[in-house]
C-alpha positions in Angstrom: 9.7 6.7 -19.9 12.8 7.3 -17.9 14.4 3.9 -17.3 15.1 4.9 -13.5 11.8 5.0 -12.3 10.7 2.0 -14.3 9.4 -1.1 -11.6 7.5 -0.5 -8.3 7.7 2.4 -5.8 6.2 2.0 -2.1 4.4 4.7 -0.5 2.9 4.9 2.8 -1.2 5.5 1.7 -1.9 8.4 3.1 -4.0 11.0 1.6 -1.1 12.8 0.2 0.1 9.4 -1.6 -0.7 6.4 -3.0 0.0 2.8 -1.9 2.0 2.0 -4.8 2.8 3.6 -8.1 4.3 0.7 -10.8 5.9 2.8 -14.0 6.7 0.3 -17.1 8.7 1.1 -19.8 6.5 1.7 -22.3 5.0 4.6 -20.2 2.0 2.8 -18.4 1.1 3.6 -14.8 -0.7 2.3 -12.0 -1.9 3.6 -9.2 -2.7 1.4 -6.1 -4.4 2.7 -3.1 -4.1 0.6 0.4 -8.2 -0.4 0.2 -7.5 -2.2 -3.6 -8.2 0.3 -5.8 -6.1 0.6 -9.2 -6.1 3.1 -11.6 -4.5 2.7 -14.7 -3.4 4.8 -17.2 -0.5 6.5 -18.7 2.4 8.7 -17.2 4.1 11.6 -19.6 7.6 12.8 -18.6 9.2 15.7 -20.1 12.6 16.8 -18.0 11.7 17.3 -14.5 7.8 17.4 -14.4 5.5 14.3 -15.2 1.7 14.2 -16.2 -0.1 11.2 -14.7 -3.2 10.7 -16.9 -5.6 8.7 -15.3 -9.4 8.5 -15.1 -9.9 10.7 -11.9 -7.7 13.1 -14.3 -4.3 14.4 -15.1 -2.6 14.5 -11.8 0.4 16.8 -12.7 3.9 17.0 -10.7 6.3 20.1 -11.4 9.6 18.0 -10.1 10.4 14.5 -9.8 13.8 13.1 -9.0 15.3 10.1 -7.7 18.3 9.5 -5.0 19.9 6.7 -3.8 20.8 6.0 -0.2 22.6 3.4 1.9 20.7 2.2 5.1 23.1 0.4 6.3 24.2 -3.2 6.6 24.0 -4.4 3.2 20.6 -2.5 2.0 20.3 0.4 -0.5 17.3 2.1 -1.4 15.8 4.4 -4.3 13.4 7.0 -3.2 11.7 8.5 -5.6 10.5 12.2 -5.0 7.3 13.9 -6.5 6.7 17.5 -5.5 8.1 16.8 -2.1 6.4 13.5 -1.3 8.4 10.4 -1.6 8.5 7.1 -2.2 10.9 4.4 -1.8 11.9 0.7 -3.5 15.1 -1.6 -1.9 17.5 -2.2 -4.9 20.0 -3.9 -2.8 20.5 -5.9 0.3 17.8 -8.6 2.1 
């Protein structure tokens, strides 16, 4: 597992993304939807794509990446991009 995208990412819950999505190190993943459901399982990496495997099945992304930005007054963000959908943590500032 990637070290950047190890911790917590925020999404907004809407069909196309989940609540949350919590990477550890040692290549877990869960997935948490806004109502309280968590899947658990186990995320694959290999260069740009990643595998989610996770019992509704392997959800599969061609390109993930990760890019910093400032937002202003003191606050810097991480958002995290999966096949065009994003997903964002603070890492600075608040």
């Amino acid at each position: 597992m990637p070290g950047e995208l190890v911790g917590e990412w925020d999404g907004d819950g809407t069909a196309t993304r989940f609540d949350k999505i919590r990477f550890s190190s040692d290549g877990d993943v869960s997935l948490i939807y806004n109502n309280g459901l968590v899947l658990e399982g186990s995320a694959v990496v290999e260069g740009t794509s990643m595998t989610l495997h996770v019992p509704i099945g392997p959800i599969a992304y061609d390109y993930w990446s990760i890019e910093e930005f400032d937002a202003g007054y003191g606050y810097t963000f991480e958002n995290l991009m999966l096949d065009g959908v994003s997903y964002v943590r603070q890492i600075a500032g608040g």
